[in-house]
Each structure stands twice: as C-alpha cells, then as structure tokens.
N, C-alpha and C positions, 0 to 999 in steps of 0.2 A: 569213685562214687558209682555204685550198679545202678544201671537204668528200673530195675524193680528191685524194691525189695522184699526177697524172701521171708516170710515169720513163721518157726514154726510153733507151735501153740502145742503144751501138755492141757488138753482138752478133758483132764480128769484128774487134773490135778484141784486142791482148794476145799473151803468146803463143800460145794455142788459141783462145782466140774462143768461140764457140758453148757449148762442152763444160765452159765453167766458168762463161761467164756466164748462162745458162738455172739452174743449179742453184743458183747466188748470187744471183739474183734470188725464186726459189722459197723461199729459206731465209731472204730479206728481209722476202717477202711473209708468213710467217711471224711475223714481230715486228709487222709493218704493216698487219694484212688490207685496212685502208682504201688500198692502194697500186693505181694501175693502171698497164699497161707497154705501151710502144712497143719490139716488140724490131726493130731495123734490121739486116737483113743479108744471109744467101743463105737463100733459104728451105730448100732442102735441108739446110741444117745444123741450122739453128736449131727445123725442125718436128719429126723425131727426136728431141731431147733435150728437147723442150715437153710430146711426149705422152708423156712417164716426172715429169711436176707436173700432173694434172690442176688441179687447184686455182689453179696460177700460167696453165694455158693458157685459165682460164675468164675472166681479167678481161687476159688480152693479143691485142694485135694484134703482126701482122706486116707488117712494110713494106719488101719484098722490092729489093736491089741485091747482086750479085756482085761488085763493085768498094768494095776493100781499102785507107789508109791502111799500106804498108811500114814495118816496125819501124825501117828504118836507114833512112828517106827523108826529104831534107831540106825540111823545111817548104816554103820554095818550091815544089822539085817537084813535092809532096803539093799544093800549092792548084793549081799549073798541071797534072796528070795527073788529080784528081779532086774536083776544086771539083763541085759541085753533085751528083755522083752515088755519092761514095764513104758507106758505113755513118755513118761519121763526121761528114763532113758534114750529111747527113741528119739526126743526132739532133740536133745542135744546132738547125738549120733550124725543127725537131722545135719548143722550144723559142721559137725568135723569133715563130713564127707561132700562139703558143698553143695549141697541140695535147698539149704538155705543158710542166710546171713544172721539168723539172730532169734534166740530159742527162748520163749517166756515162757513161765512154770507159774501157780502158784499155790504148789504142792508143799511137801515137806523141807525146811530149808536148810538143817540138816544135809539130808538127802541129796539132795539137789547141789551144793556146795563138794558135797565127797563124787556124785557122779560128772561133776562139771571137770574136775580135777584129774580123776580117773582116765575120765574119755578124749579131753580134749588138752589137758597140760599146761603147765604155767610157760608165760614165755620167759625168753631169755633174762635173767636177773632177778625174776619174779619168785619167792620162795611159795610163797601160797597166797592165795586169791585171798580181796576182802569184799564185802558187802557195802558200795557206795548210795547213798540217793541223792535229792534234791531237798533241800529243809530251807521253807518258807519264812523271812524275816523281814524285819521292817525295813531293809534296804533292796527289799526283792528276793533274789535263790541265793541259796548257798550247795555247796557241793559236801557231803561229809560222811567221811571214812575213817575207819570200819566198824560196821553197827552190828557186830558178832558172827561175823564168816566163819573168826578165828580168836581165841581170849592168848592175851599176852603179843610181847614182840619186842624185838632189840631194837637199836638204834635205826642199822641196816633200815630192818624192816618198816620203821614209820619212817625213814628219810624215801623210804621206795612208794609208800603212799603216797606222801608229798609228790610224787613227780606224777604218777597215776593221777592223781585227785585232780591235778591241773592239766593234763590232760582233757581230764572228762569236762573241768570246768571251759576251755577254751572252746571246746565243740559244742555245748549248751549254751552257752553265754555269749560266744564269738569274740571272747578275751584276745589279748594276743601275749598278757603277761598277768595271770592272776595272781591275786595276792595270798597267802596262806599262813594260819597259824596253827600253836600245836596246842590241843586243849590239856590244860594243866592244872593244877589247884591253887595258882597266883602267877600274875606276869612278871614277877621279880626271877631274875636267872638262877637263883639260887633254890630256887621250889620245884618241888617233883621228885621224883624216884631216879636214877642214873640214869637208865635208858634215855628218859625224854631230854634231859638233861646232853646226852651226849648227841642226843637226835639234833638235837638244837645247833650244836658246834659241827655236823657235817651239814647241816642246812646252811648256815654261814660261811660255813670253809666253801661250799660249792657255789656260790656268786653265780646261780644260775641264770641265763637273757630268758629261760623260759617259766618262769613263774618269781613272785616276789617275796620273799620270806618276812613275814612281820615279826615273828616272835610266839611268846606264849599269851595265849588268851583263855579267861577262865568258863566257866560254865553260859553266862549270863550272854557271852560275847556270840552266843550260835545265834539265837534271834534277835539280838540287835547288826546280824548281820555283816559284824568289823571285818570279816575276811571272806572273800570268795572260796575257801577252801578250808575245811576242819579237818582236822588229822588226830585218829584216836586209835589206841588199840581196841580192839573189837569188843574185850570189858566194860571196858569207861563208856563206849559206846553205845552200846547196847542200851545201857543203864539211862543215856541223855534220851535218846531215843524214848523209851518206855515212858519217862519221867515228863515227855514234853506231852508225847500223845495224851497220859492219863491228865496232867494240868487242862488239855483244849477241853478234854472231855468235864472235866469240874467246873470247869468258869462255864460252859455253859448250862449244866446242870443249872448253878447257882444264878448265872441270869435269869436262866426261865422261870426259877423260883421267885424270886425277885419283882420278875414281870408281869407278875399273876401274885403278888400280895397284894395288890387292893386297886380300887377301878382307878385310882388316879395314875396308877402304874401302867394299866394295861393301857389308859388312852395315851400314854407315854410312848408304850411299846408300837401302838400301832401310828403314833407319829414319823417314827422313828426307824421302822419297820427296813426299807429300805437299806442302812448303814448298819442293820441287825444281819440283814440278808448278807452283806458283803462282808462285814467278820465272818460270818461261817461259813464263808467262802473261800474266804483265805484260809484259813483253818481246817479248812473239811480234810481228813489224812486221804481220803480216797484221791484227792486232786494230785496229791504230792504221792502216790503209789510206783513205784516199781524199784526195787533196787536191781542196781549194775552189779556182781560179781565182775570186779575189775582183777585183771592180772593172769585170765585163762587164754588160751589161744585162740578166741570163739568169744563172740558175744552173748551173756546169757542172764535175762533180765528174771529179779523174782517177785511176785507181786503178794501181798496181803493173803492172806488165805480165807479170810471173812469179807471179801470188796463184793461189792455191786457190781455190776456191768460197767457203769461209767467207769469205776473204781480200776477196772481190770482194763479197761480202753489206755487209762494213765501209761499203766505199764508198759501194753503194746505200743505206744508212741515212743517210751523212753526208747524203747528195744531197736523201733524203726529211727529214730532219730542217730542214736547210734551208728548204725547200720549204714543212714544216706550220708554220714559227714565221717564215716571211716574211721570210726575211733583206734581200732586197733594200729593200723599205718600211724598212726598222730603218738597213741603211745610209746610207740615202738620207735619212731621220731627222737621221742625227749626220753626212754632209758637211755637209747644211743648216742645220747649228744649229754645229758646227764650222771646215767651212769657211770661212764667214766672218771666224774669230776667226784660222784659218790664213791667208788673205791678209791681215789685219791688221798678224797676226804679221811676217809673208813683208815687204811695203808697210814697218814701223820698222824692223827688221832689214837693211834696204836704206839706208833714210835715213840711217842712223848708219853703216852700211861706207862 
C-alpha cells in the first residue's frame, strides 16, 4: 500500500480536456488529500485552470505535450500518429516506469485499450485486458466485465474474468468471497452458445476459496444485483451497458414529463421532491464513472468522454482506490492460487471432449 498515491491524468483527453479534468481532479484530491498528480498535456491549457486549485497545483506536476489521442481515431492510427508523444500515451508510460500508480484517460477508448496493451502488457495468464466498472443495483454495486475492451472470448477467457472481476470486487466491496454469475440468455445449463457453457464447467471444476460461483443469470439479474460480479464477453457487454444508460435516461425523460402534465402533478412532484432527488442520484452515470481496464500490468482507469467534473473525480477515485488497496498484488494473488486450478480445469475439460 504506497504512502501517496501517484495519478496521472491524460489532461486532454475527453471532450474538453483540461476544463474538466483539472477541477475533477481538484474535487478528488478532496476526498484523497494523500493523492499526488501527474497532469499530462498542453501546458497552456492545463496551467490556467490549475492556478483556480491552489491546493491541487501544490502537490501536481506538469508534463507538458501538445499532441492529442482524436475522439473518432482508430486505434491503429492513434498508436502509428502518436505513439510515444501523445497525453495519452504519456500517462500511461507515466505508469510503466513508476513515476506513478495509476493512469486515468478519458480519451479514446479504443485507443486507450491498444496503448494500455502496447506499453504496459498483460500479466501472466491474462490474454487481453477487459473494461471492468461498477454498476449500481438494488442490492448496492456490482462489479461487471467486459463492457467492450474486446468483442468475443473462449471459455479460458471468461473463466479468467471471473477471477479478475473478483478480484476487483473484493478490493471495492471488502468481500473476502464474492459471488459471481455468468450473464447468459436463461439460467437453465443447457442455454448459451458453447463457450459460456464450457466457461461454466471450468467455474465448477475450479471449487475456488476465492470467489463463489452461482451460475448463469440473465439480463434482468445485473440490477437486481443477484451477484457481486457479472461476467460477459465484452459484445453482450457492451450492449447491457448502453441499453441500461439509455433505459436511466427514458424513465427519466418520461418522469419529467409526467410531472409537469398538470398542477396536481407538480404539487405531487414537489411533495416528493426529495426521493425524486435520490433516484437520480442513484442513477446519475457520472457517479458510477470510471472503468478499470483489468488484466494490464499497470492500473489504467477510463472515464466517460462527455462527464462533468464531478463525473471525472468518480473515475480518479476508482483509479486511486485501486492504487491504495493494491489491486494488482490481490489479482496476481487469485491467477496464482486460481489459475492453476483453471488449467486444471481447462487440461479434463479437454480430455473428456
């Protein structure tokens, strides 16, 4: 556990860059006094909006590059036009060479995924990184991976989620055995496509002391919260992901509308005001912001590309929380005490097809 922790901030990544992630960082350091910051980016932008935090500009540096990571650029390009000298790069770099613990972006996520990769390397057992968060339900957080790092995946590869995912969940939750399901299109064993289906029998076969395997759960089960840990290939993923944000965003549409068709309504609304407040609070995506790219050597948080200040502080917390409770040691932990039992698994599984 470092006595500070290091962040370094792609300070031009997002849609504004600078103008949101200087004051989100300010409003982290805030929650975290023991934080210190690497802000990477144009120093004309990033020094203006540093000297309005005293506080935040007394324990950051700057490490000045005018070269940008494009919102619409595809990763390739991104690694062949600005490998080594874009913001982006940088904080990661930031990261591999000790300089600090834990790189937030919330640049191109693409991008950001191929340079994470590149620079800093999957660990041992790890075939490729996936995009973890935190997804808000009526039993409190849930942990759920992968929400498109990567589209597809074998067996291997979701039973290596599974151990990753609780990981993360143990260090945010302070589990000591979470529970995990694998999202599928019915809880019956016979539903799913092969992979998940075989994912499911090295989950079983591996009788792991460090996380609990429940089974398959379907769609419905992420926000009623049935498992501290969701396990998806990064399609399916993706797809819940989108489909949950767009649903907060409709209901409340349709509340507001609701609540302003006629005065009996509105003195309704402003009775009630208060428990209107705390649904969109629970709801609001900016609160649940930052994904973990789990599975690189290097922690490397990605946040919204459209958040707010507060929005972008989420992410800097996920990055520093990480960071103070050592995730990577705890991963590394359960591949080494798990993986073995996963190629085990993997090794009969084979024998017997």
């Amino acid at each position: 556990m470092p006595q500070k922790v290091r962040i370094a901030l792609d300070a031009m990544g997002g849609d504004v860059g600078a103008s949101v992630v200087v004051p989100g960082a300010a409003i982290s350091l805030s929650r975290h006094p023991d934080s210190e910051f690497l802000l990477v980016g144009d120093r004309a932008q990033i020094e203006p909006e540093l000297a309005k935090h005293p506080a935040l500009k007394a324990v950051s540096k700057v490490i000045h590059t005018d070269v940008a990571v494009k919102n619409d650029e595809k990763p390739s390009q991104a690694l062949r036009r600005t490998r080594r000298a874009s913001s982006m790069w940088l904080a990661i770099d930031a990261v591999k060479h000790g300089e600090a613990d834990v790189a937030v972006s919330a640049g191109n996520s693409g991008a950001l995924m191929a340079m994470g990769s590149l620079n800093l390397r999957t660990l041992p057992g790890v075939d490729r990184p996936a995009l973890a968060a935190v997804w808000p339900t009526l039993r409190g957080d849930s942990v759920v991976l992968d929400l498109g790092a990567t589209i597809g995946g074998d067996a291997r590869h979701l039973a290596t989620l599974a151990v990753m995912g609780s990981a993360m969940a143990s260090v945010l939750f302070n589990l000591e055995r979470p529970t995990v399901g694998l999202l599928n299109i019915g809880s019956e064993e016979m539903k799913g496509h092969g992979e998940i289906r075989e994912a499911a029998e090295m989950l079983r076969a591996m009788n792991s002391t460090q996380f609990n395997y429940i089974g398959f759960v379907e769609g419905d089960a992420i926000g009623k919260g049935l498992a501290d840990v969701i396990v998806s290939e990064g399609f399916s993923g993706n797809i819940a992901l989108k489909a949950a944000e767009g649903t907060a965003r409709q209901m409340f549409t349709l509340l507001r509308e609701a609540m302003s068709s006629s005065w009996l309504a509105r003195i309704g609304y402003l009775l009630a005001r208060g428990a209107f407040q705390k649904l969109r609070d629970k709801l609001d995506p900016n609160k649940s912001n930052g994904g973990l790219l789990l599975g690189l050597k290097g922690v490397v948080v990605k946040s919204h590309g459209g958040t707010n200040a507060e929005g972008f502080a989420y992410a800097v917390d996920v990055g520093y929380e990480m960071a103070h409770f050592d995730l990577l040691t705890k991963i590394n932990q359960m591949l080494n005490r798990d993986g073995s039992a996963l190629v085990q698994a993997q090794t009969a599984q084979e024998a017997v097809s």
